[in-house]
C-alpha positions, 0 to 999 in steps of 0.5 A: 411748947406750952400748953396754949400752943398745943390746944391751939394746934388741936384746934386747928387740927379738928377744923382741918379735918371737918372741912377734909370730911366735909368737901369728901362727903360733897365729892360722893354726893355729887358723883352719886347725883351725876350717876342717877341723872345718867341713869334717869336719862338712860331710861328715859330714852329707853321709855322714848324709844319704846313708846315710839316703837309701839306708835303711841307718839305720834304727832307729840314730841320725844321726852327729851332732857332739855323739857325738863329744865325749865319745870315751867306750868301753866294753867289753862282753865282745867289743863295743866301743861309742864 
């Protein structure tokens, strides 16, 4: 074994190794992203809830997850609907 093959394998052994810690650091993002969309939603049906408890909603819709897919505005003079 030369020294050229042994350079070579390290090289090959410290990609492999950014790319592992890489795709772990993907996976715990996207676990922890997952986790704070299930508690936003938690809480927005608990806020929905509430306030539908208390009557303060009547005649508009439940906040609900699908509404805030789209982000859409649109402007009407000095209204901003979402």
């Amino acid at each position: 074994m030369s020294v050229d093959d042994l350079l070579f394998t390290i090289i090959i052994g410290g990609v492999v190794l950014s790319i592992a810690y890489l795709r772990a650091q993907y996976m715990m993002r996207r676990s922890y992203r997952i986790a704070e969309r299930g508690s936003e939603l938690r809480l927005r049906e608990l806020y929905a809830t509430r306030r539908l408890a208390q009557g303060s909603l009547r005649g508009r819709p439940v906040p609900s997850p699908a509404a805030d897919e789209g982000h859409f505005c649109r402007h009407e003079g000095q209204k901003l609907y979402v």
